[in-house]
C-alpha positions in Angstrom: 51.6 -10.1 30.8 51.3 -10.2 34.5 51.8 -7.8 37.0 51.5 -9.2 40.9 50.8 -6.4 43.5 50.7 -5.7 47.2 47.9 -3.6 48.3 45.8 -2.8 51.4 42.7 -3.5 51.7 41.3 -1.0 53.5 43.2 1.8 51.6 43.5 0.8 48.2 45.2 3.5 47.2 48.4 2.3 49.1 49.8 -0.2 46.7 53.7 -0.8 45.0 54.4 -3.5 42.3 56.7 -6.2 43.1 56.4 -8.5 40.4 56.2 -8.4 36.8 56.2 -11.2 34.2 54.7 -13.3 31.1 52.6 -17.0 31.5 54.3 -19.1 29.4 53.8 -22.9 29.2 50.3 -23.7 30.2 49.4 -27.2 31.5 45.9 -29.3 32.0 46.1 -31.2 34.9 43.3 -33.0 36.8 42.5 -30.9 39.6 42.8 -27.8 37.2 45.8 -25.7 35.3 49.6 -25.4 36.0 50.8 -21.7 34.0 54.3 -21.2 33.9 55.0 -17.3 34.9 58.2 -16.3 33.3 60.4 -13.3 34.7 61.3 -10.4 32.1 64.1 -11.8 31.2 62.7 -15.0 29.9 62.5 -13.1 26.8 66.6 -13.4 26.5 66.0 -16.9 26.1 63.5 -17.0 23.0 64.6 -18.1 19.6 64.6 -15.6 17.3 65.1 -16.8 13.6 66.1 -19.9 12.6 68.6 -22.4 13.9 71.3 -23.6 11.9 71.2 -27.6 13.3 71.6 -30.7 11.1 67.9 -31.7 12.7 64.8 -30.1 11.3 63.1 -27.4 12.8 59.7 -27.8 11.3 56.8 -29.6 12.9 55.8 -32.6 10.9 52.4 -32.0 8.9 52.5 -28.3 9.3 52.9 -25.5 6.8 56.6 -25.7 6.6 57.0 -29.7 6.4 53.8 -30.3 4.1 53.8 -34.2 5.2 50.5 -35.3 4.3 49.2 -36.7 7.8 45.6 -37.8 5.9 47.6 -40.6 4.6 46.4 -43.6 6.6 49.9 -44.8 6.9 50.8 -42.1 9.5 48.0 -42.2 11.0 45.8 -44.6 13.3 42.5 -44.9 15.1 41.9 -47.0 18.4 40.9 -47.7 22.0 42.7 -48.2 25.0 42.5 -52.0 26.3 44.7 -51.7 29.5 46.4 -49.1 31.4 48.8 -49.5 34.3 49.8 -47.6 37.0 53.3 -46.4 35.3 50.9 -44.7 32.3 51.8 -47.5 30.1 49.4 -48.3 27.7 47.8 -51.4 25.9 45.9 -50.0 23.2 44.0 -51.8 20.1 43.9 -50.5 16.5 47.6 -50.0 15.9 49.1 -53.5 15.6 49.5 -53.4 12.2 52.0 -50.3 12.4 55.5 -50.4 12.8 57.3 -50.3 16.1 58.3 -46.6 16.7 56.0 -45.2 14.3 54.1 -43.2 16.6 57.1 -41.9 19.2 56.8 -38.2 19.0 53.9 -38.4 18.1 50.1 -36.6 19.1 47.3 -38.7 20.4 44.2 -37.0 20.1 41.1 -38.5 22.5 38.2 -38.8 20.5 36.0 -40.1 23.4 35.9 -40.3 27.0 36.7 -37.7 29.6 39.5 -36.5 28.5 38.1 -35.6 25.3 39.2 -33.1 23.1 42.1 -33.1 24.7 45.8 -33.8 23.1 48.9 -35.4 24.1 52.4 -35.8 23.2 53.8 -39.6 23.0 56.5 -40.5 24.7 57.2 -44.2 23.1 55.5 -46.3 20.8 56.2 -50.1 20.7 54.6 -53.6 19.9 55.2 -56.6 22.5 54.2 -59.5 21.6 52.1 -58.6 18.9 50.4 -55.8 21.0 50.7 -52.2 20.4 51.9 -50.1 23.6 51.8 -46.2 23.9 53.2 -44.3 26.7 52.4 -40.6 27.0 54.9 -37.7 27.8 52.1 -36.1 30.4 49.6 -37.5 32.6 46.0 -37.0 31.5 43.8 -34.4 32.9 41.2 -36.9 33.6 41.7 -40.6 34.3 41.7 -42.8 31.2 39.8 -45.8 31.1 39.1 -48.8 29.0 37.3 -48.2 25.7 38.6 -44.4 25.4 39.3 -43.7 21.9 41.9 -41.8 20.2 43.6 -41.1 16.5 47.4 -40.8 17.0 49.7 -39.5 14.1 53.1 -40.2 13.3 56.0 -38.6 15.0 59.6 -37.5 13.6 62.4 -38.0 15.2 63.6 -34.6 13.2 66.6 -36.8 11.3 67.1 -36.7 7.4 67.0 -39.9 6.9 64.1 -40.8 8.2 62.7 -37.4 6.5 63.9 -39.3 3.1 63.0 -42.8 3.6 59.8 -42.6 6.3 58.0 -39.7 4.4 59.9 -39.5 1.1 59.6 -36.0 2.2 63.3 -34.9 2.1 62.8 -32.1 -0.7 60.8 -29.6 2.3 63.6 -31.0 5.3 64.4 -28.0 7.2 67.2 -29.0 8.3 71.3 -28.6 7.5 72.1 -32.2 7.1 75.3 -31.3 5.5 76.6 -28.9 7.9 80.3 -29.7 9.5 80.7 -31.0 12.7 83.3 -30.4 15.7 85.4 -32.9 14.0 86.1 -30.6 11.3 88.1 -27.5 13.6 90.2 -30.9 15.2 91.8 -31.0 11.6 95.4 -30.7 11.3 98.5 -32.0 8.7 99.7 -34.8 11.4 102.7 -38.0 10.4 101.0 -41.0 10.7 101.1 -43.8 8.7 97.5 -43.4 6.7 97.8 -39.4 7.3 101.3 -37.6 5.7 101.0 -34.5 6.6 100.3 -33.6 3.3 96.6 -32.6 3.0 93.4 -32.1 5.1 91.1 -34.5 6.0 
């Protein structure tokens, strides 16, 4: 919780309140922190409960999901060969993996300055034969050659991929089956392949 005031200095005692609020997100950047300070009624906005979504709501790995992440097919080790000015990196270690694998992902730095640090990534992909990783954030410091990192596998929240990427579909946390739009559109109509007859 924060609370900004207006005082004066030389008689402290004169003071009024003219701001309250929360910090919410809280980012790293290079010359310091960026904290988000949310008004009171930020907390309007929070989720409370669960939402009912054909995508999963659970974080992959965590208590809910119960992925194994040990499993060295979801996750790699490496070092960064080349990074350009757009963030894009050439890294080593992961050209065995699949394309996509690691889009959603969480890079942790295992060395260099920006170690322990964590980030989110953005897009995963091999050309020509070399694995690529762009981040969703800048790093707080800059990252050089030779940095090392473990990344894990990211989700992309869809039951299918829950079923076939992590044979994992039996903890999905998600309403695959649950009706769409489409469904309140229904109506008996006369059409050739629809009589009027029945629904659907």
């Amino acid at each position: 919780r924060v609370e900004i005031f207006r005082a004066d200095w030389r008689e402290p005692d004169l003071f009024w309140r003219f701001a309250t609020g929360e910090l919410g997100e809280i980012v790293r950047t290079r010359n310091g922190f960026e904290a988000e300070l949310a008004g009171l009624s930020a907390r309007l906005n929070r989720r409370i409960g669960r939402v009912y979504s054909k995508a999963c709501d659970a974080e992959l790995g965590d208590a809910r999901c119960r992925a194994d992440l040990s499993d060295p097919r979801w996750t790699g080790t490496g070092e960064v060969v080349f990074l350009d000015a757009n963030g894009r990196a050439e890294v080593s270690g992961l050209d065995a993996f699949a394309t996509g694998l690691f889009t959603g992902g969480v890079l942790s730095w295992t060395s260099g300055e920006n170690r322990p640090g964590r980030a989110r990534v953005r897009e995963h992909r091999l050309e020509d034969g070399k694995a690529i990783l762009i981040l969703a954030s800048s790093a707080a410091a800059p990252v050089q050659p030779g940095d090392g990192f473990t990344v894990r596998a990211g989700c992309d929240k869809q039951a299918e991929t829950c079923r076939t990427r992590f044979e994992n579909f039996v903890n999905f946390r998600g309403h695959p089956h649950m009706p769409g739009n489409d469904v309140l559109q229904r109506h008996p109509a006369r059409e050739a392949d629809r009589d009027g007859g029945r629904r659907g």
